[in-house]
C-alpha positions in Angstrom: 274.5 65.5 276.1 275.8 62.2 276.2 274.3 61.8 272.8 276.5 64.5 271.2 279.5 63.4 273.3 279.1 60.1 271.5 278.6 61.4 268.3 281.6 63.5 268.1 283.6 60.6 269.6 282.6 58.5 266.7 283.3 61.1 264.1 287.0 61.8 265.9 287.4 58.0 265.7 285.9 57.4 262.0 288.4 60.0 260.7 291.3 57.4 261.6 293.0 55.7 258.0 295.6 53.0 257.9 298.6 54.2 256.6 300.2 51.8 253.6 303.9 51.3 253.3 303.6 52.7 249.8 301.8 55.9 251.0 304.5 56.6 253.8 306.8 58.7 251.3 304.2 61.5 250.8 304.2 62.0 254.8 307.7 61.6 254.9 308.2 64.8 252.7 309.9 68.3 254.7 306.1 69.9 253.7 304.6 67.8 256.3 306.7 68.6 258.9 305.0 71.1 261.6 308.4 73.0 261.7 309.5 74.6 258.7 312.3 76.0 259.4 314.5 73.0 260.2 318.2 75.2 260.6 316.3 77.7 262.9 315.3 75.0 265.1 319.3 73.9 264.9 320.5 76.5 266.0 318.0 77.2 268.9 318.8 73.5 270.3 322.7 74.7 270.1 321.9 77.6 271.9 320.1 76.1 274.1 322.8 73.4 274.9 324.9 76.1 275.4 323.2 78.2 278.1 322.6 74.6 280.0 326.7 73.7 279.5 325.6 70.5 278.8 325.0 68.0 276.4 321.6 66.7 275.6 319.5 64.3 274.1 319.2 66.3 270.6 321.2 66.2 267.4 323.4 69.0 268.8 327.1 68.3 270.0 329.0 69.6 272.4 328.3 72.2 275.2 329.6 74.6 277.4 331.2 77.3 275.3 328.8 77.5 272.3 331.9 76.9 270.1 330.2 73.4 268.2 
């Protein structure tokens, strides 16, 4: 058991790659993202910010009355 444990731990660890400065622009594209819809996700954290009448830590502004 501890065998296999080891083995998959050293497969999980192998798969790790060193990113180059000049290789960051292809993971920078919106198709990597894990959210794809980027203005649905706006408007959730405005809602949200709303309901709570407060103003948080996202990108939203404003609060309260849902007016922003």
């Amino acid at each position: 058991m501890k065998l296999i444990a080891l083995l998959v731990f050293a497969s999980l660890i192998s798969a790790c790659a060193e990113v180059k400065p000049w290789q960051r622009d292809k993971l920078a594209k919106p198709e990597m993202t894990f959210n794809d819809d980027a203005l649905g996700e706006q408007l959730d954290k405005q809602v949200y910010n709303s309901k709570e009448a407060a103003h948080g830590g996202g990108s939203v502004s404003g609060g309260g009355c849902g007016c922003n």
